[in-house]
C-alpha positions as CSV (number, residue, x, y, z in Angstrom):
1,X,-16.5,-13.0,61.3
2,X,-19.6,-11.4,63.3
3,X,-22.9,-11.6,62.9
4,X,-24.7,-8.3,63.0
5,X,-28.0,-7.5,64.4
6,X,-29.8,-8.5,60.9
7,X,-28.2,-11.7,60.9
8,X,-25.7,-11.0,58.3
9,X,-22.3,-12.2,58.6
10,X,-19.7,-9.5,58.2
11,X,-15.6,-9.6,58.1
12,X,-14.0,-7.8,61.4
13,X,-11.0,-7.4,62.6
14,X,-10.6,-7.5,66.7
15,X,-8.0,-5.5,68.4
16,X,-7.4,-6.0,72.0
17,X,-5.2,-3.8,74.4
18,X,-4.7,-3.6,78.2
19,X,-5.8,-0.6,80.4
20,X,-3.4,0.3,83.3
21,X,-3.7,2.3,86.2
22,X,-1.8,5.7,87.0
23,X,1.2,3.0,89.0
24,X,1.3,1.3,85.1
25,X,-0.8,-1.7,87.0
26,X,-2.7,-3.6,84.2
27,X,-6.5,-3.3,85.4
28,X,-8.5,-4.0,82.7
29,X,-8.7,-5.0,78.7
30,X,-10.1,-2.5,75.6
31,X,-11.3,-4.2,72.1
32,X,-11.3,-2.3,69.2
33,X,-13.6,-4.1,65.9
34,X,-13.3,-3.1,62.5
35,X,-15.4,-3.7,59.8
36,X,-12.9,-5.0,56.9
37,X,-16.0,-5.5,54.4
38,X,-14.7,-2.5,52.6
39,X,-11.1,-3.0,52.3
40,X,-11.4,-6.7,51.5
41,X,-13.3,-5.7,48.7
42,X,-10.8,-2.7,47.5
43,X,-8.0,-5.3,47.8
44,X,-10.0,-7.7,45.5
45,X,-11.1,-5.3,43.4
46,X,-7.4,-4.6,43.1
47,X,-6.0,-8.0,42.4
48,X,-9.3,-8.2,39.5
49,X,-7.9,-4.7,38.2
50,X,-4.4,-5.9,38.1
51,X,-5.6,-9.2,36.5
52,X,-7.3,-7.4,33.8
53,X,-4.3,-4.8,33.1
54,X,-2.5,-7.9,32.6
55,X,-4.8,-9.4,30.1
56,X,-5.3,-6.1,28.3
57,X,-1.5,-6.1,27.6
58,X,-1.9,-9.2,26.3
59,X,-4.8,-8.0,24.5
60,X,-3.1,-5.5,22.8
61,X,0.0,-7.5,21.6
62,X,-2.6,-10.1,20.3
63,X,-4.0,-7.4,18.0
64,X,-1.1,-6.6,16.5
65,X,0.4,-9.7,15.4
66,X,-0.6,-10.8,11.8
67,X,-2.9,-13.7,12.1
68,X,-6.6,-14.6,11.0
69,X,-9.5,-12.7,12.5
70,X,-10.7,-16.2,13.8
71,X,-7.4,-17.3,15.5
72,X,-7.8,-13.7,17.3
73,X,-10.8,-14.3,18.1
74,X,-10.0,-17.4,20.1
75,X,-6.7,-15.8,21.2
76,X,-9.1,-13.0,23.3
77,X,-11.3,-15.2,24.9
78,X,-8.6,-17.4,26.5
79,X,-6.5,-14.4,27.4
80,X,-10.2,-13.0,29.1
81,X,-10.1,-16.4,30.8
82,X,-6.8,-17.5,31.8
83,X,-5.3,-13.8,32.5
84,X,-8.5,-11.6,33.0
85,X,-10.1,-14.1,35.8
86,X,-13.5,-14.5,33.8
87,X,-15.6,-17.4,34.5
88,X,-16.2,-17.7,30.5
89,X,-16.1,-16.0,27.2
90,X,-17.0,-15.6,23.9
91,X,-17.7,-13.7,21.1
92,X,-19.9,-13.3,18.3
93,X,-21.0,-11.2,15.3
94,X,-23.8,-10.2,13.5
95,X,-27.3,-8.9,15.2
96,X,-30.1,-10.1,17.3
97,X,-31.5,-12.0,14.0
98,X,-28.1,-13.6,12.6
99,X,-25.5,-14.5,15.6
100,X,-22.7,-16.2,14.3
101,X,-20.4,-17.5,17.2
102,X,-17.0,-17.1,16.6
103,X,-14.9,-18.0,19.7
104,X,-15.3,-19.4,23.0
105,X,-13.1,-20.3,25.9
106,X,-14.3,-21.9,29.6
107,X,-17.5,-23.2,27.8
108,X,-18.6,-25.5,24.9
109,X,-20.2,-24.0,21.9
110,X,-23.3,-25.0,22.6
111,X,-24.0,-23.5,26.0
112,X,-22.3,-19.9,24.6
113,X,-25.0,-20.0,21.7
114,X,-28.0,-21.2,24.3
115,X,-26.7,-18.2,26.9
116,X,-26.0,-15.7,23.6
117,X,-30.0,-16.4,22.9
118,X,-31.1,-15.6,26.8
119,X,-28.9,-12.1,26.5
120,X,-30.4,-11.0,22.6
121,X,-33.7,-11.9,24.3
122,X,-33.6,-8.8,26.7
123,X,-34.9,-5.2,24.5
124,X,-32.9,-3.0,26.5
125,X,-29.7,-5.1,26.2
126,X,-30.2,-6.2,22.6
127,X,-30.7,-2.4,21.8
128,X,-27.7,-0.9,24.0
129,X,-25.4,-3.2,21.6
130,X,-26.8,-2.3,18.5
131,X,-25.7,1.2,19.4
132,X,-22.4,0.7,20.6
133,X,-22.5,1.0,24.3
134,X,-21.5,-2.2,26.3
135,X,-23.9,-3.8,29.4
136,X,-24.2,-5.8,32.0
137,X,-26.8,-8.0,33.4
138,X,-27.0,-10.0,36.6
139,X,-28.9,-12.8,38.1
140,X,-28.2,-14.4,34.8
141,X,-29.6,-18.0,35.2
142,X,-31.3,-20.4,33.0
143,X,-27.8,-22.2,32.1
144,X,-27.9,-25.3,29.3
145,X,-27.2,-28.8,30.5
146,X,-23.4,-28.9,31.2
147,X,-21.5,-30.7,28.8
148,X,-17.3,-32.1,29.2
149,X,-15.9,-27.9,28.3
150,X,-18.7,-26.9,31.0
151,X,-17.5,-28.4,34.0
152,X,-16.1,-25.0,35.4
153,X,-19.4,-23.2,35.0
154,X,-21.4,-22.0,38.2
155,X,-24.7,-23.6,39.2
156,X,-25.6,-20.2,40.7
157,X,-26.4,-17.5,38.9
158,X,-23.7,-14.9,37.1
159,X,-22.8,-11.7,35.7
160,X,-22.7,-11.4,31.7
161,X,-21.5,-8.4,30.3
162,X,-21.4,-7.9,26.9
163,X,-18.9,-5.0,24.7
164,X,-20.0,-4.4,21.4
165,X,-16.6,-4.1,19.1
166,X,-16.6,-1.9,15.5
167,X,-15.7,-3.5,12.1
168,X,-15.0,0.1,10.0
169,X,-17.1,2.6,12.6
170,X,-20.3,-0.2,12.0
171,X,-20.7,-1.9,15.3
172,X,-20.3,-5.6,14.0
173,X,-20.4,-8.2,17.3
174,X,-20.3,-8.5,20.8
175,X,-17.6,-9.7,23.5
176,X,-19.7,-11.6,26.3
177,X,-17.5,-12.2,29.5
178,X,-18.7,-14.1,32.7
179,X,-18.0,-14.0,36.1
180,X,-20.0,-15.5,39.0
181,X,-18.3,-12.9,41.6
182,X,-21.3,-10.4,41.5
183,X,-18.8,-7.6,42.2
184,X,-16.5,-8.1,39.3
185,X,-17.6,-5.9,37.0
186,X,-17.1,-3.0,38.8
187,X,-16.5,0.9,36.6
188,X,-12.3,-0.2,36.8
189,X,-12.9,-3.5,35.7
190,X,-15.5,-2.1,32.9
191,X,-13.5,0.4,31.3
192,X,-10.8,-2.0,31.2
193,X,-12.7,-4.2,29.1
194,X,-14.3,-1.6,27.3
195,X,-10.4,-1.1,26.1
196,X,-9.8,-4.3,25.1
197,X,-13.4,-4.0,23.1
198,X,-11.8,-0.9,21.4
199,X,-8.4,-2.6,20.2
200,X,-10.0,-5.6,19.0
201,X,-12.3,-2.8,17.1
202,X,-9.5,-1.0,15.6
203,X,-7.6,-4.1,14.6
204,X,-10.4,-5.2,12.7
205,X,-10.9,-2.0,10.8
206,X,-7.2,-2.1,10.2
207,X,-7.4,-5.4,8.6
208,X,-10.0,-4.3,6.5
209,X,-8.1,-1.2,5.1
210,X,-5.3,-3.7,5.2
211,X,-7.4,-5.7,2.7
212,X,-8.6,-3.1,0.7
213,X,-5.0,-1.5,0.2
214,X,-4.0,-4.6,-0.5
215,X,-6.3,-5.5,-3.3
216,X,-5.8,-1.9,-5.1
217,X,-1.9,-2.8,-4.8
218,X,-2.4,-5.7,-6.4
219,X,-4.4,-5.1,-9.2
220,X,-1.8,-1.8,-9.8
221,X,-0.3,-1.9,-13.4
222,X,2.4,-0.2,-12.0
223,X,5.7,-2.0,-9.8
224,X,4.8,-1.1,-5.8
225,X,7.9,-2.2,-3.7
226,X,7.3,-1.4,0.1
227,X,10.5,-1.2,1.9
228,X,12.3,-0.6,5.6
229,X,14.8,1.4,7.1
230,X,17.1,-1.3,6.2
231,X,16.2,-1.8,2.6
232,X,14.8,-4.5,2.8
233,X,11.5,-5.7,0.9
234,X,8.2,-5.5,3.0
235,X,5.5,-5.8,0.2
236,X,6.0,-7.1,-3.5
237,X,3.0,-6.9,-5.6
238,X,2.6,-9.0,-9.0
239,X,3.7,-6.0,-11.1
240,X,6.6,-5.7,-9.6
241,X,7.2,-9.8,-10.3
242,X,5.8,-9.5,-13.5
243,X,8.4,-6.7,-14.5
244,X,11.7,-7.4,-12.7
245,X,10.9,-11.7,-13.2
246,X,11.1,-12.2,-9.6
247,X,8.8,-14.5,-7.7
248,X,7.1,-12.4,-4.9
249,X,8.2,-15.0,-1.9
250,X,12.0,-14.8,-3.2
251,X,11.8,-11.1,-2.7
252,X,10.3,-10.4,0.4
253,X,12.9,-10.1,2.6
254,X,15.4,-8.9,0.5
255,X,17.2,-5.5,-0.1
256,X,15.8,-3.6,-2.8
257,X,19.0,-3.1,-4.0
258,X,18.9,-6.6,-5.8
259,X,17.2,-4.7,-8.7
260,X,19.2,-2.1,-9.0
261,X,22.5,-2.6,-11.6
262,X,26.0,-3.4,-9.6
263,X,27.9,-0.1,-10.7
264,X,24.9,2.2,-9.6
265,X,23.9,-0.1,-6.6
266,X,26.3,1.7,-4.0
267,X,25.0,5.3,-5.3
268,X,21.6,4.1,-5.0
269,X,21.8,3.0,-1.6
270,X,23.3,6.0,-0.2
271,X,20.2,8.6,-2.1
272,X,17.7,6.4,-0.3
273,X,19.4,6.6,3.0
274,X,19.7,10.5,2.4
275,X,16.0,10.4,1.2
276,X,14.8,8.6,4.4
277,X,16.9,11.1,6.4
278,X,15.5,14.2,5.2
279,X,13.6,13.9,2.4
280,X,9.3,14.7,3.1
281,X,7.8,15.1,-0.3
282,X,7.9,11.7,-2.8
283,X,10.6,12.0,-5.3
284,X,10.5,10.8,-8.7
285,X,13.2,9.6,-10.7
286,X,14.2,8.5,-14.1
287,X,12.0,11.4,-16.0
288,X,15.1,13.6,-16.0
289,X,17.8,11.0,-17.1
290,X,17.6,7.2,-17.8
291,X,17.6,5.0,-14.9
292,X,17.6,1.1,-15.1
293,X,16.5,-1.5,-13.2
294,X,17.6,-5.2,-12.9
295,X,16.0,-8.2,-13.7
296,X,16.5,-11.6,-12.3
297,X,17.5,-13.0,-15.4
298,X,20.8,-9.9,-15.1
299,X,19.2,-8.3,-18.5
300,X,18.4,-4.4,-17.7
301,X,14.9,-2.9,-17.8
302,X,14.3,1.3,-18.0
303,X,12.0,2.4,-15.8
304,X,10.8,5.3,-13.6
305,X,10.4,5.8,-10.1
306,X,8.8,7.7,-7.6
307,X,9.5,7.0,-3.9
308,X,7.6,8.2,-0.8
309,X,8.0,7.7,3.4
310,X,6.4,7.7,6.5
311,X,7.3,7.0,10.0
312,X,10.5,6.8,11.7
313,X,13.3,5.2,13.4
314,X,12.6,1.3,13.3
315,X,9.4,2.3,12.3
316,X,10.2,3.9,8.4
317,X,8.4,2.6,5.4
318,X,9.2,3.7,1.9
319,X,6.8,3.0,-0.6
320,X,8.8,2.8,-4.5
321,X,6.2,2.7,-7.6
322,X,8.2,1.7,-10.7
323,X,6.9,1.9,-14.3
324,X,8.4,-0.1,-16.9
325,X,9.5,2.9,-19.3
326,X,10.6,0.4,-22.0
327,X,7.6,1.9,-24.6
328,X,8.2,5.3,-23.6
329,X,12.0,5.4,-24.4
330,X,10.8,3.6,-27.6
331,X,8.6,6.4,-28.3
332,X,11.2,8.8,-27.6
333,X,14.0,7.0,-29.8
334,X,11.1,7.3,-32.8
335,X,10.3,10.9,-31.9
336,X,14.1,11.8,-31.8
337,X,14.4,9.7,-35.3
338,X,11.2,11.6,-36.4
339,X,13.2,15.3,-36.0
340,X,16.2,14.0,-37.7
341,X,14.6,12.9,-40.4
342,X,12.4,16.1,-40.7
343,X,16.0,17.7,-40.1
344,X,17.8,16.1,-42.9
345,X,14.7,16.6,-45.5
346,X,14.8,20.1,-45.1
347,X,18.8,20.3,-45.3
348,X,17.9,18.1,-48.7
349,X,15.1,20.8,-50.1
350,X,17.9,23.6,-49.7
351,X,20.5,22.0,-51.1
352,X,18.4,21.0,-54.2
353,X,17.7,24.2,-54.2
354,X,20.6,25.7,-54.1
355,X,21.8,23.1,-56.5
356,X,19.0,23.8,-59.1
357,X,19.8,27.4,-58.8
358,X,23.9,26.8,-59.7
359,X,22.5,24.6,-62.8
360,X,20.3,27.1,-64.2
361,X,22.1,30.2,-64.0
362,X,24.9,28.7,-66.1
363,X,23.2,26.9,-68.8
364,X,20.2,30.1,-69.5
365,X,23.8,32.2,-70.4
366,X,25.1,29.4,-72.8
367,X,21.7,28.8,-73.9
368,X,21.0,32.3,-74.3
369,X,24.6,32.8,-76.0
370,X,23.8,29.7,-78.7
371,X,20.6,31.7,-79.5
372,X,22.5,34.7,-80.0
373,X,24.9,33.2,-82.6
374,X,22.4,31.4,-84.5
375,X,20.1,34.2,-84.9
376,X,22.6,36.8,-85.5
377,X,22.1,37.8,-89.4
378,X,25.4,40.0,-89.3
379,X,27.7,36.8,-88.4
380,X,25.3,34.0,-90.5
381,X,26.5,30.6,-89.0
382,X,28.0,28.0,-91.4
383,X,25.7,24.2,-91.7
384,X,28.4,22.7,-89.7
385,X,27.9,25.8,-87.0
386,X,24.4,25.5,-87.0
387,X,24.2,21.6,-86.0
388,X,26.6,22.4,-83.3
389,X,24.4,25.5,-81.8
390,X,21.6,23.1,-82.1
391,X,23.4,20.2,-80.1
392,X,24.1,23.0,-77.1
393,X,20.8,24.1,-76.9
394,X,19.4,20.4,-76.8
395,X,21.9,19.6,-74.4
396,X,21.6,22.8,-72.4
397,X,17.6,22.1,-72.4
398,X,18.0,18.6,-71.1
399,X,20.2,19.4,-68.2
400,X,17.6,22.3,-67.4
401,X,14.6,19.7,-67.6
402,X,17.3,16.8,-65.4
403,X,17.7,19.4,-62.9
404,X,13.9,20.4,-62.5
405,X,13.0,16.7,-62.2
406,X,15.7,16.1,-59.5
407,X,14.7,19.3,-57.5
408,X,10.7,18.4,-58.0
409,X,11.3,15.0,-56.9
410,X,13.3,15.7,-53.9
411,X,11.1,17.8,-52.6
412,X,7.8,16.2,-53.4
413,X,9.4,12.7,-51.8
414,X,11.3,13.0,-49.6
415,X,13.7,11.0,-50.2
416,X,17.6,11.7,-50.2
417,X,19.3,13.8,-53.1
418,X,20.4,11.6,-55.5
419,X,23.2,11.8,-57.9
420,X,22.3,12.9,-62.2
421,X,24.5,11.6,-64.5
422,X,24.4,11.4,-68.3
423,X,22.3,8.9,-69.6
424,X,23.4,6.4,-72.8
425,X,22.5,6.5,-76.4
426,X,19.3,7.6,-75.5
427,X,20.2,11.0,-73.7
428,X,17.7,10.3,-70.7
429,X,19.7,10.9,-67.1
430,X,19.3,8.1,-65.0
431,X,19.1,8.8,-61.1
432,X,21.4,6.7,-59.1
C-alpha cells in the first residue's frame, strides 16, 4: 500500500530490477509501481459476477420446480444470500400503501419491514418500482436495533437495490438485496439480477395460467387426460374419474392404456405413437365407428375422443378429451328403431293395399254375377235360388266391409297387419 499525495491509501505493486554497465557490472537499481486499484477491482467484480451466475442458475431451476409461491419465495432469498454474496434479502408484494413481506434471509422480519419502510419512503424510488424499472440506493443507514437473525448485518451504511418482479404483465412486488461492498452493484452484477427478477416474474405468471387452466379443466364436463411421450398420465381431471370410476391419484402416473379394452390396447398404443410421430392437427375419434373405453370396474363405456400435441422429444404432451357417448348411441339405436319402424309401416300400408285390392276385385265379379242371376227375368230364379243369391251377396258384402276395416285400420294405426278370419254365429270377423 502507498499513500498518495491526498493522503489516500492506494494498492501498488513494486517492481525492482538492477541496472548494469556496458561490462554487465551491476551499478545501480530501477523500481517500477503499479497502481493495482483497477485490476483488484475487475478481479472482484469477477468473482461477484461469477457468484451471481451461480445463483442465477440456481435461480432458474428454483422456478421451475412445482412448489408454493411462498416456499419460492424463501428459496430466492437464501440462494441471493448463500450463493449470490448479498449481505441480505427479501421480498415483498403489494405497493407503497400495502407491503406484505413475504420472505427474508440474513435478517429477521422485523428489520426487512423497518428497512422496506426507509426504501417506500424515497419518491423517486417508490415511483421507479411502480413502473417496472429496478434501483439502487446507497448510504442506506438508519438500521433497526439488531435482533438474534441480525447479527451479520453492517453497522455502516449499505447498498439496497430493489427489482420490481411481474405477476401477469402487472408489476406485483419488489426483490430488495443488500450488500455493504459499495461497488457490488455494478451494470454486470445489475443485469444479472435484473434476470433473476425476470424468471421469478414469469414463473409467477405461469402459475397463474397454470391456475386458471387448471380450474377450466376441472370444471370441464368433458374427460381431459394429459399424457407423455411414454403414455403415461400427467393430468386427470374429475370428469375423467367420474366417467372411467378411477380415483385421480390412482391414475396419475399411469399409462393411458389402462382404459383402453385388452384386444384393442396393442392397436391403440401403436396410433398414438404414430400420432405423436407425425401427426400436427388434433384427431378425433369414435364419430366414425364405435370406440370404447374401460372402466375400473372392467365394464365398457362408449365414448369419443379427440387428441391433440405439443412439444417434442422428452418434452411431448398429448392432451385426450373424452366424452361419454353412452346417450348419443342411445339416441342413435332410437333413431335407427325410429326408421325401421317408419320402414315397416309403410311396407304394411302397401301390402294392405295391395291386399284390399286382390279382395275386391274378386268379390265386385261374384257380387256382380249374383245380381245378374237374380235380376235376370229371362232365367227367373227358383225360392230356393233366390235365398242362395241372397246369402252370396251378404257374404260377398261383408268380406268387402272386413277388408275396408282391416285396410282403414292399418293405415290410420299403425299397427301391424293383422290376420281376418270368419267370425261365429254372429258373422262379425274378429281380428287376431
Amino acid at each position: 500500500m502507498r499513500r498518495c499525495e491526498d493522503g489516500a491509501l492506494i494498492d501498488v505493486e513494486v517492481s525492482i530490477g538492477p541496472i548494469r554497465d556496458r561490462t554487465g557490472l551491476i551499478v545501480g537499481a530501477s523500481k517500477i509501481a503499479r497502481d493495482n486499484g483497477k485490476l483488484v477491482a475487475s478481479r472482484l467484480s469477477e468473482r461477484r459476477l461469477t457468484r451471481l451466475m451461480h445463483a442465477l442458475t440456481q435461480a432458474s431451476r428454483a422456478t421451475s420446480r412445482p412448489t408454493s409461491d411462498q416456499e419460492l419465495f424463501a428459496e430466492l432469498c437464501r440462494i441471493c444470500v448463500d450463493l449470490g454474496g448479498a449481505s441480505s434479502c427479501w421480498l415483498i408484494e403489494g405497493d407503497g400503501d400495502t407491503l406484505n413481506l413475504k420472505a427474508c434471509a440474513g435478517l429477521s422480519e422485523a428489520s426487512a419491514r423497518s428497512i422496506t419502510t426507509l426504501l417506500f419512503r424515497k419518491p423517486e424510488a417508490s415511483r421507479s418500482l411502480a413502473q417496472g424499472e429496478s434501483v439502487v440506493i446507497t448510504g442506506v443507514t438508519g438500521w433497526p436495533a439488531a435482533e438474534p437473525n441480525d447479527a451479520a448485518m453492517p453497522a455502516a451504511a449499505v447498498t439496497v437495490a430493489g427489482l420490481p418482479f411481474k405477476r401477469n404483465g402487472a408489476v406485483s412486488g419488489t426483490l430488495a438485496v443488500v450488500s455493504s461492498d459499495p461497488g457490488f452493484f455494478d451494470a454486470a452484477a445489475m443485469d444479472v439480477l435484473r434476470e433473476l427478477a425476470a424468471d421469478l416474474s414469469n414463473a409467477l405468471t405461469s402459475r397463474a395460467r397454470d391456475l386458471e387452466f387448471q380450474g377450466i379443466v376441472e370444471s370441464a364436463m368433458d374427460a381431459i387426460i394429459a399424457v407423455d411421450a411414454n403414455h403415461r398420465i400427467l393430468r386427470f381431471n374429475q370428469s375423467a374419474s367420474d366417467l372411467f370410476l378411477w380415483p385421480r391419484h390412482e391414475a396419475v402416473g399411469q399409462p393411458i392404456e389402462r382404459i383402453i379394452p385388452d384386444r384393442i390396447r396393442a392397436t391403440h398404443g401403436q396410433l398414438m405413437d404414430r400420432f405423436a410421430a407425425n401427426e400436427s392437427m388434433p384427431r378425433r375419434m369414435g364419430a366414425a365407428r364405435p370406440l370404447m373405453g374401460l372402466r375400473s370396474d372392467g365394464t365398457e363405456v362408449p365414448i369419443e375422443a379427440t387428441v391433440s400435441r405439443f412439444g417434442s422429444g422428452a418434452d411431448l404432451r398429448m392432451i385426450v378429451v373424452i366424452r361419454d357417448a353412452s346417450s348419443l348411441r342411445l339416441a342413435e339405436s332410437a333413431l335407427r328403431a325410429q326408421k325401421e319402424a317408419e320402414a315397416a309401416n309403410r311396407a304394411k300400408t302397401d301390402f294392405l293395399s295391395h291386399m284390399s285390392h286382390e279382395l275386391r276385385t274378386p268379390l265386385n265379379a261374384v257380387l256382380g254375377f249374383a245380381q245378374v242371376m237374380s235380376s235376370d227375368p229371362q232365367f227367373p230364379s227358383t225360392g230356393r235360388q233366390r235365398a242362395q243369391l241372397r246369402h252370396i251377396q251378404a257374404a260377398g258384402k261383408h268380406r268387402g266391409r272386413v277388408a275396408e276395416r282391416a285396410t282403414h285400420r292399418g293405415v290410420a294405426g299403425g299397427g301391424p297387419p293383422g290376420r281376418v278370419r270368419p267370425g261365429g254365429s254372429d258373422g262379425r270377423g274378429r281380428r287376431c
